[in-house]
C-alpha positions as CSV (number, residue, x, y, z in Angstrom):
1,X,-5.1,-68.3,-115.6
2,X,-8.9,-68.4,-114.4
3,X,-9.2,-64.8,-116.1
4,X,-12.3,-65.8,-118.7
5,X,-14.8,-64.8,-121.1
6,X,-17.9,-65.8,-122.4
7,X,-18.2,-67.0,-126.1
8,X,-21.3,-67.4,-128.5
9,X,-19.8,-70.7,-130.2
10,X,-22.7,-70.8,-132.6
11,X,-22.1,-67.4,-133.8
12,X,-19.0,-67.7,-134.4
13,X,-19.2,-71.0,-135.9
14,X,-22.1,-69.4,-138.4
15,X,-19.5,-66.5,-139.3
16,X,-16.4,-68.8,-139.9
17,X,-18.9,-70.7,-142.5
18,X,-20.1,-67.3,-144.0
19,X,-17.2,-66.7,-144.9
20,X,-15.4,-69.9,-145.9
21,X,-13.1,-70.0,-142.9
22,X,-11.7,-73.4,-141.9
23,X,-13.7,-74.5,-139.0
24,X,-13.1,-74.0,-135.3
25,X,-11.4,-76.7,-133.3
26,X,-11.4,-78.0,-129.4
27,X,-13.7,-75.4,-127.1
28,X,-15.2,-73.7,-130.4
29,X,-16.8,-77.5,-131.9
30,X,-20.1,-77.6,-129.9
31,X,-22.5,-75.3,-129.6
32,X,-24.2,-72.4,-127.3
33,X,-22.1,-70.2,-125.2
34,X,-18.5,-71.4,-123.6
35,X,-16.3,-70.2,-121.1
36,X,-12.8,-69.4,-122.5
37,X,-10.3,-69.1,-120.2
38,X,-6.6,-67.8,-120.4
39,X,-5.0,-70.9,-119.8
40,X,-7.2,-72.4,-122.6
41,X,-6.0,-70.3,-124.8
42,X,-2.2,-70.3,-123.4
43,X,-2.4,-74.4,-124.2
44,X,-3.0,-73.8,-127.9
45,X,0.7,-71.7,-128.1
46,X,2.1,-74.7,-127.1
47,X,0.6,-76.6,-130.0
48,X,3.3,-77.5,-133.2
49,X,3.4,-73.9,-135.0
50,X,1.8,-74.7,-138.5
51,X,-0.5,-72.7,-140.8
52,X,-3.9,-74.7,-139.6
53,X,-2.9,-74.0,-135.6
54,X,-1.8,-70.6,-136.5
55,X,-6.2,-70.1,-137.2
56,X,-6.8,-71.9,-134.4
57,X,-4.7,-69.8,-132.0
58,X,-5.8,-66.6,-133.5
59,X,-9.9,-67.4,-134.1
60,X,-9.6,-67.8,-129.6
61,X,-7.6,-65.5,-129.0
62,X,-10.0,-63.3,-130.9
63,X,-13.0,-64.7,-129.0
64,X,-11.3,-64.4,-125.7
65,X,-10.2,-60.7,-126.2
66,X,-14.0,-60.0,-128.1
67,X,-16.0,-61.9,-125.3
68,X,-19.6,-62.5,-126.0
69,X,-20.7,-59.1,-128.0
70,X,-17.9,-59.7,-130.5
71,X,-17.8,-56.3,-132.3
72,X,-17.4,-56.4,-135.7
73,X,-16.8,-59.7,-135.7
74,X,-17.8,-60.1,-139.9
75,X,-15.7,-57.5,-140.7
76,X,-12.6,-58.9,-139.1
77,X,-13.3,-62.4,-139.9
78,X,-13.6,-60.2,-143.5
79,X,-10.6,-58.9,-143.8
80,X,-8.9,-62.3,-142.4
81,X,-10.5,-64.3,-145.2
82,X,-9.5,-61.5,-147.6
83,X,-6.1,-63.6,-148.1
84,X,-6.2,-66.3,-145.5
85,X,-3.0,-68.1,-147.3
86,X,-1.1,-64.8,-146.8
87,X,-3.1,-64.0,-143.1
88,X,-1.4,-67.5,-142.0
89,X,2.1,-66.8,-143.4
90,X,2.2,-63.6,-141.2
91,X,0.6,-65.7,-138.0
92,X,2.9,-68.8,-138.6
93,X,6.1,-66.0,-139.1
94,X,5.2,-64.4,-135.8
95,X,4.5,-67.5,-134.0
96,X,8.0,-69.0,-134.8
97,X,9.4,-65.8,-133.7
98,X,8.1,-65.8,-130.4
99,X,9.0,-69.7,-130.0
100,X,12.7,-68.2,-131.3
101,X,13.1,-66.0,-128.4
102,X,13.0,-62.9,-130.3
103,X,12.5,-59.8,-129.5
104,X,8.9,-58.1,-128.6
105,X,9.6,-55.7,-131.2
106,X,11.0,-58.1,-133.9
107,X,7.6,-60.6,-133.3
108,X,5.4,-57.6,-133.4
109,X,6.9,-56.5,-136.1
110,X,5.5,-59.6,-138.0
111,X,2.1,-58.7,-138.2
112,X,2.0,-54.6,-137.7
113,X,4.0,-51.7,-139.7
114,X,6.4,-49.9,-138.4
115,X,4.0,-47.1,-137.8
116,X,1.5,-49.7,-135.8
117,X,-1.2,-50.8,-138.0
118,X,-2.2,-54.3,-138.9
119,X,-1.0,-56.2,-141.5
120,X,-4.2,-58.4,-141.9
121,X,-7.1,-55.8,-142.1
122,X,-9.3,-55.2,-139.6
123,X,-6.6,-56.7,-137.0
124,X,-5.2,-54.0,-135.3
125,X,-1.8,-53.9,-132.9
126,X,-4.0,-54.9,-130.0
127,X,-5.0,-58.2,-131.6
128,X,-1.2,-58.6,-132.7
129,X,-0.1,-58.2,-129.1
130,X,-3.0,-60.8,-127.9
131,X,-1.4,-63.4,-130.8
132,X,1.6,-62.7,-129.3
133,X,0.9,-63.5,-126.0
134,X,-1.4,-66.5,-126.2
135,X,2.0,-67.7,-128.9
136,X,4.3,-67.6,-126.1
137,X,2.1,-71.3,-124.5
138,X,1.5,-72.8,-121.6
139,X,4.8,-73.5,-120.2
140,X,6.5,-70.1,-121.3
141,X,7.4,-66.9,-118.6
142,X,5.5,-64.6,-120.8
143,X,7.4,-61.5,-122.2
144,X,5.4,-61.0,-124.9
145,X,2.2,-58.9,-123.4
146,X,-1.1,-57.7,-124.2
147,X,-1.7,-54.1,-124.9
148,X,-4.5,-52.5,-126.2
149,X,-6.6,-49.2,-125.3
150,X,-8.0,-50.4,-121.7
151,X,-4.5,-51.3,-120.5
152,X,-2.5,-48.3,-122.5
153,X,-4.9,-45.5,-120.9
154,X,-4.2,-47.0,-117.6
155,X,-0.5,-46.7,-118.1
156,X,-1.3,-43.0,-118.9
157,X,-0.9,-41.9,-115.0
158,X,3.1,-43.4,-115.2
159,X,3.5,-42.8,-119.0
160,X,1.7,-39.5,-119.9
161,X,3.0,-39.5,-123.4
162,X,1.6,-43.7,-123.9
163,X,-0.4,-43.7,-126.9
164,X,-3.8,-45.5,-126.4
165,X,-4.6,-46.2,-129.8
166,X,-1.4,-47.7,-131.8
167,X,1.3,-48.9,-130.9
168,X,4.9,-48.5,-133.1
169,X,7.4,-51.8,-132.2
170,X,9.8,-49.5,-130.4
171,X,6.7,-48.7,-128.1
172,X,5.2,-52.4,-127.5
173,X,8.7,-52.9,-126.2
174,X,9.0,-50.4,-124.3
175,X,5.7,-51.4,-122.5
176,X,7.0,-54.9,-121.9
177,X,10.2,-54.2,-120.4
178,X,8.6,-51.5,-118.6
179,X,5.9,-54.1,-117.2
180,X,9.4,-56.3,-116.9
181,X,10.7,-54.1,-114.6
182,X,7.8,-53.7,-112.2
183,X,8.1,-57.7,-111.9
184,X,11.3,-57.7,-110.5
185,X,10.5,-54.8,-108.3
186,X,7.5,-56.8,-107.0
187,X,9.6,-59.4,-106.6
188,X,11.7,-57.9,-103.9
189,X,8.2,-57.0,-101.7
190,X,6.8,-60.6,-102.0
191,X,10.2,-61.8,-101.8
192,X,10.2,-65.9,-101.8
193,X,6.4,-66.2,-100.6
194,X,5.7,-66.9,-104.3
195,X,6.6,-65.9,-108.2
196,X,4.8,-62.9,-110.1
197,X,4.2,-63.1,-114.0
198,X,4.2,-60.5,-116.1
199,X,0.7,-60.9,-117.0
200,X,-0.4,-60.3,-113.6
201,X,0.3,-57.1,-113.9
202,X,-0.9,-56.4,-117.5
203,X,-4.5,-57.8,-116.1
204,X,-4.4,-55.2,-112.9
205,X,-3.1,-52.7,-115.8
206,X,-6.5,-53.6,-117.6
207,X,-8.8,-54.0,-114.2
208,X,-7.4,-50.5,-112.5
209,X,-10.2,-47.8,-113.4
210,X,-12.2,-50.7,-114.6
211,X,-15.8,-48.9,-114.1
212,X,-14.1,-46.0,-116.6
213,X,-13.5,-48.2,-119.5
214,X,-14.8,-50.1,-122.4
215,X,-16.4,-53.4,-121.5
216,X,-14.3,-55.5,-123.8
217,X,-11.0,-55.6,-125.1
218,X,-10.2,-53.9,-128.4
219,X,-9.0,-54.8,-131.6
C-alpha cells in the first residue's frame, strides 16, 4: 500500500485548467510536488460511484501510474476533455461494474474494444486496467489488476505468446486469473503466517527486471 509516486500538483492543476477540466480534489488541491501512494488512491474506489468521483478516481490514478514526468500528459487530458460527458459515462459504467462483481473481462470491456484499444483517446488498456484496479477501493480483495508493458514483458518468461502492448478482454482475464492462481499457490508456502494479495504479485511482476524497463508506467 506504501508503493508511491511523486506528482507535480501544479502541473497538473495548470493542465486540468488548460483544458477546462473540472478541478482536482483531496491530494491534487495544493501545490508543489505530492507523494501519491497506492492506498491513496485505493480510498477514492471506495468513494459513492458518480460522474464527478469517476474524474477524480481516474485524474490519480493517472498521476500515480504517470509519476512526476507525466508523458503526454496534454494530449491525454486532450482527448479526455474531447467528450468529458461521454469519458464519465464509460468511467462511471466501469466503476459500477467492478462494485457489481463482474467479470475482469466484462469491466474491461467498458472502456476498451474488443480488439484492446481505448475508448477515451489517448487512454490506452493499461490506463483501463489501472481504473480498474484503483475502482475495486480500499476494503476490496482486488481481482481486477494492473497490466501494462512493464508487467506484460515480465510475464513473457511464463507466457511467451503475452502481448506487451494491448491487451483483448479475453487476455486481461486471463492474466488475472493466471496472477489468481499463483496467490493461492503462494498461499500454501506462507501457509497461515499471513495473507497474499493479488497485487503483490502484479508489483514484483512490474519490479522483476526492473533496471531493463521503462521508468514509468504506460498508458
Amino acid at each position: 500500500m506504501g508503493h508511491a509516486v511523486a506528482v507535480d500538483v501544479d502541473r497538473w492543476n495548470r493542465a486540468l485548467k488548460e483544458r477546462g477540466l473540472p478541478p482536482a480534489k483531496g491530494k491534487f488541491a495544493g501545490h508543489g510536488r505530492v507523494v501519491l501512494t497506492r492506498k491513496d488512491v485505493l480510498e477514492l474506489g471506495d468513494l459513492i460511484p458518480n460522474a464527478e468521483n469517476s474524474l477524480q478516481l481516474l485524474y490519480h490514478s493517472l498521476a500515480w501510474g504517470l509519476g512526476t514526468r507525466a508523458p503526454r500528459l496534454q494530449k491525454r487530458l486532450g482527448g479526455l476533455a474531447s467528450d468529458v460527458e461521454r469519458a464519465q459515462n464509460l468511467l462511471l459504467d466501469a466503476w459500477q461494474l467492478v462494485r457489481s462483481d463482474a467479470s475482469p473481462r466484462e469491466s474491461y470491456r467498458a472502456l476498451t474494444t474488443e480488439r484492446g484499444a481505448g475508448r477515451i483517446p489517448w487512454l490506452g488498456p493499461a490506463f483501463a486496467t489501472k481504473f480498474l484496479y484503483f475502482a475495486q477501493g480500499y476494503s476490496r480483495e482486488p481481482c481486477h489488476l494492473i497490466l501494462d508493458a512493464v508487467v506484460a514483458t515480465n510475464l513473457r518468461d511464463v507466457w511467451p505468446q503475452a502481448p506487451t502492448t494491448a491487451w483483448w478482454p479475453e487476455t486481461y482475464e486471463t492474466y488475472c486469473r493466471l496472477v489468481e492462481r499463483w496467490v493461492e499457490q503462494a498461499g500454501l508456502r506462507v501457509g497461515q503466517s499471513r495473507s497474499i494479495r493479488a497485487d503483490e504479485i502484479e508489483l514484483a511482476l512490474f519490479r522483476r527486471h526492473l533496471s531493463r524497463t521503462t521508468p514509468y508506467r504506460n498508458e
